[in-house]
Structures are given as structure tokens and as C-alpha cells.
C-alpha positions as CSV (number, residue, x, y, z in Angstrom):
1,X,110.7,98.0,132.2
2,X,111.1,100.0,135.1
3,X,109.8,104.3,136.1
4,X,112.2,106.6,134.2
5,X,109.9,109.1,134.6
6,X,107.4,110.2,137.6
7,X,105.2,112.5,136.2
8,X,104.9,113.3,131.9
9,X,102.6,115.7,131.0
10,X,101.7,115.8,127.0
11,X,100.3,119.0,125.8
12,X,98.2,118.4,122.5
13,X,96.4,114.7,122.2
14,X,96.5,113.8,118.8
15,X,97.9,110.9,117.3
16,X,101.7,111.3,118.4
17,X,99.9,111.9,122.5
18,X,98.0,109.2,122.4
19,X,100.4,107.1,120.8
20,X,102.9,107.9,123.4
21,X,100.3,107.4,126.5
22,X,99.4,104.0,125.1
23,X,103.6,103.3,124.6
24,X,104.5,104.7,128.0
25,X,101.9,102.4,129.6
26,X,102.8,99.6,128.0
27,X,106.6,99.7,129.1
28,X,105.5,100.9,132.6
29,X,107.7,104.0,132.2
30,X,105.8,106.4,133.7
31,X,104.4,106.6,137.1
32,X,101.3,109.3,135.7
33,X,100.5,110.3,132.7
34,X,98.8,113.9,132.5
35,X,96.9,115.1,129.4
36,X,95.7,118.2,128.3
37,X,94.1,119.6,125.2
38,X,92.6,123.3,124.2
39,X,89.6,121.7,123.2
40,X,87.0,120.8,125.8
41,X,85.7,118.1,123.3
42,X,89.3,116.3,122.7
43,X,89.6,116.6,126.4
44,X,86.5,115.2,127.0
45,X,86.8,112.1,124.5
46,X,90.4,111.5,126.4
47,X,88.6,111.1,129.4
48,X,86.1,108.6,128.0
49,X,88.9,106.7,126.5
50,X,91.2,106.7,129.7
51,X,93.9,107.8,127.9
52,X,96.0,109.2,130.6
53,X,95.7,108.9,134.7
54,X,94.9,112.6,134.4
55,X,93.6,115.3,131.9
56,X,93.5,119.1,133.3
57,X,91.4,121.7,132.5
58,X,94.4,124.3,132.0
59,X,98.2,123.8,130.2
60,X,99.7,125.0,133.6
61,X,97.9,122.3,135.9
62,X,99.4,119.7,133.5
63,X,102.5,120.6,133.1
64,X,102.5,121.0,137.2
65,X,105.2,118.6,139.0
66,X,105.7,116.8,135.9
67,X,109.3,116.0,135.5
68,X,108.9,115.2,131.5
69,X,106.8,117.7,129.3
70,X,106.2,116.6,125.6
71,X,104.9,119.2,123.5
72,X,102.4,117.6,120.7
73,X,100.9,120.4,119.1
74,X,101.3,122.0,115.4
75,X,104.8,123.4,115.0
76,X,103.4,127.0,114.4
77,X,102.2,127.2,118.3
78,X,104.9,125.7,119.9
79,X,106.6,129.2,120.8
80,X,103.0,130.2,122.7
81,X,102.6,127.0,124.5
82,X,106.4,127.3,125.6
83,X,105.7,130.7,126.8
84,X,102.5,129.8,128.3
85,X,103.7,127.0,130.5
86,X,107.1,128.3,131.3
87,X,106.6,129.4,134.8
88,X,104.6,126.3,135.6
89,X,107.8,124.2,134.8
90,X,109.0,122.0,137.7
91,X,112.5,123.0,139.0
92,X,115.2,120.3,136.2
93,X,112.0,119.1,133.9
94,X,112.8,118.3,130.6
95,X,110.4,119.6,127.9
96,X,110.4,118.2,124.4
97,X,108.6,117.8,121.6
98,X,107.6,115.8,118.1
99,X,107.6,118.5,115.4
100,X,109.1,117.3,112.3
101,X,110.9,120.5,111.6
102,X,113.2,121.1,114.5
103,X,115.2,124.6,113.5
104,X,112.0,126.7,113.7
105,X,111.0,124.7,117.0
106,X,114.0,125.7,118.7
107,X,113.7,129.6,117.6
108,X,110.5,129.4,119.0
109,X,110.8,127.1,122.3
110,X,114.4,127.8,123.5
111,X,113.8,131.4,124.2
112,X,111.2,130.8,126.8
113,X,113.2,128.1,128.5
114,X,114.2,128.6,132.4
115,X,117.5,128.1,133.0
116,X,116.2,125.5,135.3
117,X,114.6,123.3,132.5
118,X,116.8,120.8,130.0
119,X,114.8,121.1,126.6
120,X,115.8,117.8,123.9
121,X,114.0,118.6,120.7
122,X,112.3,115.2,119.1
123,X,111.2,113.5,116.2
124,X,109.7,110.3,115.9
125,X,109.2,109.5,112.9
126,X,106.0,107.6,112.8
127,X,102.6,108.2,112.2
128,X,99.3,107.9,110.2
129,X,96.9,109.9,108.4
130,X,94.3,109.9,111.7
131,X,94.4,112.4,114.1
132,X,92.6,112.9,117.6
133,X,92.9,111.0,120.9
134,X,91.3,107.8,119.3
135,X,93.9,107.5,116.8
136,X,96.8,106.3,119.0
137,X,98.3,102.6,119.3
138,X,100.6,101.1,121.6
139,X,102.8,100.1,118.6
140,X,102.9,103.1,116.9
141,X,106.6,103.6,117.5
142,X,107.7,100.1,117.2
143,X,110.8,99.8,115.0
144,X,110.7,103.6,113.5
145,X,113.1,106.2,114.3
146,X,112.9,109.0,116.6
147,X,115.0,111.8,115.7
148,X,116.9,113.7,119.1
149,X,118.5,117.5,117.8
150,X,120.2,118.0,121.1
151,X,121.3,121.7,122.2
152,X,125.2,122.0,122.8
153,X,124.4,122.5,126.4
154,X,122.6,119.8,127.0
155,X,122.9,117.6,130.0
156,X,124.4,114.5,129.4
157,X,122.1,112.5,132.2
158,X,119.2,114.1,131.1
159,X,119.9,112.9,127.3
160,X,120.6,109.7,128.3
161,X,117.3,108.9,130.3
162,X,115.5,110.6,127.5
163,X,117.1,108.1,124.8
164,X,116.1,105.2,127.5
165,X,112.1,106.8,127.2
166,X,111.8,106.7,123.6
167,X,113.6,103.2,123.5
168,X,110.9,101.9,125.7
169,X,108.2,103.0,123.6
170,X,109.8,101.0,120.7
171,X,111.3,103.6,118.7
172,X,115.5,103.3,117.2
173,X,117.3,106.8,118.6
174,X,119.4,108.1,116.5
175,X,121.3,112.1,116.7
176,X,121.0,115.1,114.3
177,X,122.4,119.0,113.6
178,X,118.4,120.3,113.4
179,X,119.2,121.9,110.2
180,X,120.6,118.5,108.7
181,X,117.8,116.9,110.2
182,X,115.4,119.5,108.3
183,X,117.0,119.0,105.0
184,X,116.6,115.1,105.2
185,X,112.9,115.4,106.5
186,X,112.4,117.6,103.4
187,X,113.1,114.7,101.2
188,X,111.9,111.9,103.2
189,X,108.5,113.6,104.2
190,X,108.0,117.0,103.7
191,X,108.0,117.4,99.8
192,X,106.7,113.6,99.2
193,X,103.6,115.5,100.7
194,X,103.3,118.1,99.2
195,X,103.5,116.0,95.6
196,X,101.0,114.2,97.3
197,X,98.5,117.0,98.0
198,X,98.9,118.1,94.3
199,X,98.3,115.0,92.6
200,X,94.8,114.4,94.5
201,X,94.5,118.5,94.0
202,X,95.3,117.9,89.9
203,X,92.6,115.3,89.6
204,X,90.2,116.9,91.5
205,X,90.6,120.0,88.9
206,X,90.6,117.7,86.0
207,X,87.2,117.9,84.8
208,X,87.3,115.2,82.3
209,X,88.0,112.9,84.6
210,X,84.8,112.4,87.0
211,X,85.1,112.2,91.0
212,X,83.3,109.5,90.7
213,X,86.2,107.6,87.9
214,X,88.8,108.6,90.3
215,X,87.2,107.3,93.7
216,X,86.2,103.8,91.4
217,X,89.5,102.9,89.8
218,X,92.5,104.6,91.9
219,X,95.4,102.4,91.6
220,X,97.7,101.5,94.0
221,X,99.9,104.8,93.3
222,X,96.8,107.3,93.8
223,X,95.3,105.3,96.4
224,X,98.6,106.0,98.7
225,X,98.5,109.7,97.6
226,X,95.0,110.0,99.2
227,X,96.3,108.6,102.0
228,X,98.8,111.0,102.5
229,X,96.6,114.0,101.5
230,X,94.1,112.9,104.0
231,X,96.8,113.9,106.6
232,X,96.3,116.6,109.3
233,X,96.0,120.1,107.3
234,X,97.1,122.3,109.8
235,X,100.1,120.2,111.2
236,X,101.2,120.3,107.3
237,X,100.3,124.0,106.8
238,X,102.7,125.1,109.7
239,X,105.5,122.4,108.5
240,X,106.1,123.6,105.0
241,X,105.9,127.0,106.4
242,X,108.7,126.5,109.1
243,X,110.8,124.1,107.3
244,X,110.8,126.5,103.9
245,X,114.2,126.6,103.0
246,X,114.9,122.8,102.7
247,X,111.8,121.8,101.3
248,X,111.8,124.3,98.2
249,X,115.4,123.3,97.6
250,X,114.0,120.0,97.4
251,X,111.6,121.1,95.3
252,X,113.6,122.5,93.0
253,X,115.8,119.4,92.4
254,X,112.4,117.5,92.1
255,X,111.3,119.6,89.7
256,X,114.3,119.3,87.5
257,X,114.4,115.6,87.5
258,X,110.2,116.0,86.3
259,X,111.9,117.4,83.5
260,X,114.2,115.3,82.3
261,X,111.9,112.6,82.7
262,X,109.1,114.6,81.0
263,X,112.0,114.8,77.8
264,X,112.4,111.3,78.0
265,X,108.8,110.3,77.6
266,X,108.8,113.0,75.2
267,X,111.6,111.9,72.7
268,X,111.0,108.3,73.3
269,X,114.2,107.8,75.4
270,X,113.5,104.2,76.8
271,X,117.0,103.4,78.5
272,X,116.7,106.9,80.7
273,X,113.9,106.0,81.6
274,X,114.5,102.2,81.9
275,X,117.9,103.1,84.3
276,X,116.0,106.1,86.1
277,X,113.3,103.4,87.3
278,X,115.8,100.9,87.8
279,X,118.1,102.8,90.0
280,X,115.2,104.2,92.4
281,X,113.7,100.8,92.7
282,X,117.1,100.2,94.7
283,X,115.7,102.7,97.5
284,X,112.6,100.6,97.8
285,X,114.4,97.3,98.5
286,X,116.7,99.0,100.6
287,X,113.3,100.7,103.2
288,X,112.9,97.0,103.0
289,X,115.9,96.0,104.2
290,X,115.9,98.8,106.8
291,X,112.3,97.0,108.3
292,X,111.0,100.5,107.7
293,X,108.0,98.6,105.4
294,X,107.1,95.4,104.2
295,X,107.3,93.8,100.9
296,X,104.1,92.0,100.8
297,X,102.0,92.0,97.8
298,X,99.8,95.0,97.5
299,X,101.8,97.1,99.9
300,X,100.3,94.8,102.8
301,X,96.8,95.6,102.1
302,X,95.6,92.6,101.9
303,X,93.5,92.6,98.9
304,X,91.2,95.6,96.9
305,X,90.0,98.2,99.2
């Protein structure tokens, strides 16, 4: 594929950052690729890795010139970068970034905005549990969604290149209101976390139940739970914090169908629970269907681990 972009500068290399500089290289859609990250030690691992062409010492000499800036840090700092690197910005940059809550991004990136500068807010929905410069593939985006909450003023040409970037890493584009998008998030990511995090957090407190019981037989279920609880703490901190609204509404519905499932085991109601299970296994077939997972035996794993 072709340049879309000269210069883009990604602030934050985590997962997502290295992800994309491994992507973007891959489709040949950048003609540099600057990095930059507050710590001297991620910034120093970058450079042994050759992750990007360049990685800066300061936010400002990165985002320098560049004529795409993707912002890849934790939601909660987004407003301080934005403010941090707004006079840096070159003159009709775009500036994005890949929080998964995107209300509280804008009320903290759009005031700091130029006029000169067109700012898309993202989400591609992809990821692992690893973090850190090492953690990033070239495929990371391949087939997933990435989630574009575009302002009512943005420009149309700017979009549309933009759309053309994060189809060239691999990713399906699709277009959201940021609140909708929020809500959705809450059910597809947010709150299956935060179950997460308690169930590993429940059998941690569970003294009859050993550490060592729990690391030797986890099933399948638990074993996925870990996985998800393993995940960054302080990208997850800052989400449930700036997406509250949704996810305790979500919350709250989940917590009324834990009851009515908790009756049903109670009073020995089979056929609720019989139906209940059979109706959610349709959303599992249809995240089949979608390509958004595969059905192979053991989730793919490949045998015990």
C-alpha cells in the first residue's frame, strides 16, 4: 500500500503503539514513525527493539512535523498530554487516540485543540493482557474493529484518509455517537472486566480454597478470568472511572439477572436455567460467525496449559 501519512508520532508505547508501528510498517503507510515514552526505560527498550525510525527524548520533539498524532496513553492523562503537546502541533495534523471510553476523552482532549488541528477520536478494539513496547504484533489489528467517534465538525478528507490508515493496519472501521459507543463498550468490555477482577479477587479471599488449588485445577472459565485480570491496572483504573455512568448501569442489569439466576439454582428451576444458557449460547456462535474468535476446541489453546 502506498504513504497516507508522512510523519506519525505515537505518544505512549504500550501494546496498542507498538502494535500500530509494527502494522503501519507492514502496509508501508507511513514514511516515519516517531515514538516517545515518559519513561527513559520504555524508551530505551524501543530503541533496542527498533520499534520506530525515531524515539525523542521529549512529547514536543515527537509530535514535531508529524502530520498524524496517536495518543496511546491511559485515558486519565490524555487532557495533560493534549495540553502538553498542543503548541508543538503541525499546522492541519490530525491527533487521535485509542482510549476505550471516548466521551471523557473528548472533555479532556478537544479543549486544547488548535483550531488548526482535526482531532478523530479512536478505538480499536483489539488487544491482550501484555503491555510495554515488546508486546506489539503486526497482526494485532487484523480483522477487529476500530471504533471512529467523529466530532460534527470534522473534515471530511481528513476522516476519510484516517479510515484508509486504520484499514491498512487490518482493522474493520466502523462509526459511533461516543456516548453510544460508551454504553456498548460497557457491556462488551468494560463490566466483563470488572466481573473478571472479582472472581480472581473472590478466590484469592476464599481461604478454604488454597492458592495453590486454584493455580493447579483452574478450568477453562477461571483460566480466561486470570487472563483478563492480568490486564494493565492502571489503563483499567482510569476506564471504569471515566466511562462510570454506562458501566454501573450495566452493572446493575447484571446484577439483576445474578439474581434471578441465583433463584433458579435456588428453587431448583431447571428450564430457566436450561433457556437462559441456551439463549446466551446464541451470542457465542454468533462472535463466531462475526470472525471475532474461533471455535476450536479448548478456545484454541491447543491443549492444557
Amino acid at each position: 500500500m502506498s504513504q497516507i501519512y508522512e510523519r506519525v508520532a505515537l505518544i505512549g508505547l504500550g501494546l496498542i503503539a507498538s502494535s500500530i508501528a509494527h502494522a503501519a510498517r507492514r502496509a508501508g503507510v507511513a514514511g516515519e514513525i516517531v515514538g516517545y515514552a515518559r519513561s527513559a526505560e520504555t524508551r530505551g527498550i524501543a530503541r533496542e527493539i527498533e520499534l520506530c525510525d525515531r524515539i525523542t527524548e521529549t512529547m514536543q520533539d515527537a509530535v514535531e512535523g508529524a502530520d498524524l498524532v496517536i495518543l496511546c496513553v491511559p485515558v486519565g492523562v490524555m487532557g495533560d498530554v493534549a495540553k502538553e503537546i498542543a503548541p508543538h502541533l503541525a499546522d492541519g495534523a490530525t491527533v487521535s487516540d485509542v482510549g476505550s471510553t471516548k466521551r471523557a476523552v473528548i472533555a479532556a482532549v478537544q479543549p486544547h485543540m488548535p483550531g488548526h488541528i482535526h482531532f478523530i477520536p479512536a478505538h480499536p478494539v483489539a488487544g491482550t493482557e501484555q503491555s510495554g513496547p515488546r508486546s506489539g504484533f503486526e497482526t494485532l489489528f487484523d480483522n477487529r474493529w476500530c471504533l471512529l467517534t467523529p466530532l460534527p465538525d470534522t473534515s471530511d478528507a481528513k476522516l476519510e484518509t484516517f479510515t484508509q490508515f486504520w484499514r491498512a493496519l487490518g482493522s474493520n472501521v466502523d462509526f459511533m455517537d461516543p456516548d453510544h459507543h460508551d454504553l456498548v463498550l460497557a457491556v462488551t468490555s468494560h463490566a466483563p472486566h470488572l466481573i473478571a477482577y472479582t472472581m480472581v479477587g473472590v478466590a484469592d479471599d476464599l481461604s478454604r480454597v488454597t492458592d495453590s488449588e486454584v493455580v493447579k485445577y483452574s478450568a477453562a472459565g477461571f483460566r480466561d478470568f486470570t487472563r483478563i485480570a492480568a490486564s494493565d491496572p492502571t489503563m483499567w483504573r482510569d476506564v471504569f472511572l471515566t466511562n462510570k455512568d454506562a458501566t454501573l448501569e450495566i452493572l446493575g442489569r447484571f446484577t439483576e439477572e445474578l439474581f434471578a439466576l441465583q433463584r433458579a439454582i435456588r428453587t431448583g428451576d431447571g428450564e430457566h436455567l436450561h433457556d437462559y444458557f441456551t439463549r446466551t449460547r446464541a451470542i457465542r456462535r454468533g462472535v463466531i460467525e462475526a470472525g471475532q474468535d474461533t471455535d476450536a476446541p479448548d478456545f484454541g489453546r491447543g491443549g492444557p496449559n
